[in-house]
N, C-alpha and C positions, 0 to 999 in steps of 0.2 A: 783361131781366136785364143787369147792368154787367157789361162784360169782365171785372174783378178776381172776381166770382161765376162768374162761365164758368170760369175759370183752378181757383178752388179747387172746383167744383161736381165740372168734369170729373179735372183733373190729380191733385186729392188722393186722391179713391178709385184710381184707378189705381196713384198711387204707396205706397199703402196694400198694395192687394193683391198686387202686385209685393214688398212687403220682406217681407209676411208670407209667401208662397207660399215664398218663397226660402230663408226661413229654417226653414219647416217640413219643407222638402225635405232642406236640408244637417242636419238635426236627425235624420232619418226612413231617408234614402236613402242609408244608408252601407253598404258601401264606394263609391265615385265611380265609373262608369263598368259599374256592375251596373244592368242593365236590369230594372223592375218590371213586368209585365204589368200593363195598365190593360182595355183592349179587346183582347181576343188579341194579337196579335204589331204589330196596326198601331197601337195608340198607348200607347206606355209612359213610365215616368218613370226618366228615367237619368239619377243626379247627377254633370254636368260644370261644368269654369272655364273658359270662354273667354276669353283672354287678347289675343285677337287681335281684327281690323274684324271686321264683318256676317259673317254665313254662315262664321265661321272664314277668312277671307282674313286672309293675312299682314300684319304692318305695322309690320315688325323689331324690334331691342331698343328702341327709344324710343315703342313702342305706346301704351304706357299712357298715357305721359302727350301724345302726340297726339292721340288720342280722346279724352282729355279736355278739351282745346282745341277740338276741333272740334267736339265737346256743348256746349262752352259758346256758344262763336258760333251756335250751331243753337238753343239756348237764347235767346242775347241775339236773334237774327232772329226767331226766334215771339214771344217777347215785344212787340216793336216792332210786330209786323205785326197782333197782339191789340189794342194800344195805340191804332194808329192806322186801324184799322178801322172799317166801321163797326156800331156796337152790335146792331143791326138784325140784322145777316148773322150768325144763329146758326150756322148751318150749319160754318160758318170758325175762327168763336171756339171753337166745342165741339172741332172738329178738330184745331187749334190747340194747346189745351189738353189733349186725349188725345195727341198727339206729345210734350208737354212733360211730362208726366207720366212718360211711357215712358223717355224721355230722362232724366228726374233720379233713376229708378231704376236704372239700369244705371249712370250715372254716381256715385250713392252706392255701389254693389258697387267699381266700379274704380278708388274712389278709398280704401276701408275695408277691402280686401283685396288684395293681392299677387298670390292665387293666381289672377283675375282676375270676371267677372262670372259668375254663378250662371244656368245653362242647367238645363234638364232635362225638357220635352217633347220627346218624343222620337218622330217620326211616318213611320211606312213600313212596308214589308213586309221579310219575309228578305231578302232578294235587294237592293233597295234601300233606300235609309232618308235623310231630310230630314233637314237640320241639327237641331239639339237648340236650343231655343229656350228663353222662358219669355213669364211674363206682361206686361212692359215690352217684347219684342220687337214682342208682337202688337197692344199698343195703339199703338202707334211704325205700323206699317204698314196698322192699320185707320185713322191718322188721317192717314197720306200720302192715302191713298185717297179717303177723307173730303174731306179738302182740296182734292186735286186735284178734285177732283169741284166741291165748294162754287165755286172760283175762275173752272169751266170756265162754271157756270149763269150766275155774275153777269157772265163774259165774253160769254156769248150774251143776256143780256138788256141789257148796257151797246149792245152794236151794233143791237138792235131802237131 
């Protein structure tokens, strides 16, 4: 399969389900910050904006449009690195592709809205509770992983 088929095989359903999920939630889950029971207390849907980096870490008033820079260059570098890869190494390009897809969802919220990117998985118990995420979060982190993984194999088969 050509990298350009990797890119939209993987990237576009992810960026698909990411805008639709997002937008059914902020349609659905109002008021913002009212938790919906899904599986008893430990996975629910609570509509929040993250405004801020990863996990809600700060990254003062010129946030937005940082993060948005720095998606873009994380953008332009998977791109390059899909580009100049090789076709073969699916593992990479699918990885690749599911990060950049994550990536140009959360980067359409932060660049179409003020109020900032659209969270709303919401996963813990009383007592403690996991950032509020959504569906670009987690293809973003199953595709570091992915990655990391794919680059570690061809690193131990390049030294055989």
């Amino acid at each position: 399969m050509s990298r350009l088929r990797f890119l939209l095989a993987f990237a576009l359903p992810v960026l698909v389900a990411d805008w639709a999920t997002k937008r059914l939630v902020v349609a659905w889950l109002q008021p913002a910050h009212t938790p919906h029971r899904l599986i008893g207390d430990a996975v629910r849907l609570t509509l929040t904006y993250n405004r801020q980096g990863v996990m809600g870490l700060p990254v003062g008033p010129w946030g937005r449009w940082l993060l948005t820079a720095i998606t873009a260059v994380v953008l332009v570098v998977l791109f390059r690195l899909l580009r100049a890869g090789d076709p073969a190494a699916w593992l990479r390009n699918a990885a690749a592709s599911v990060i950049m897809g994550g990536a140009c969802g959360n980067l359409l919220d932060r660049l179409m809205s003020g109020r900032g990117v659209v969270d709303f998985i919401d996963v813990g118990t009383t007592a403690w509770r996991f950032w509020t995420f959504n569906v670009a979060d987690m293809s973003i982190d199953i595709g570091i992983v992915l990655l990391a993984w794919a680059l570690w194999r061809e690193d131990v088969r390049a030294r055989r």
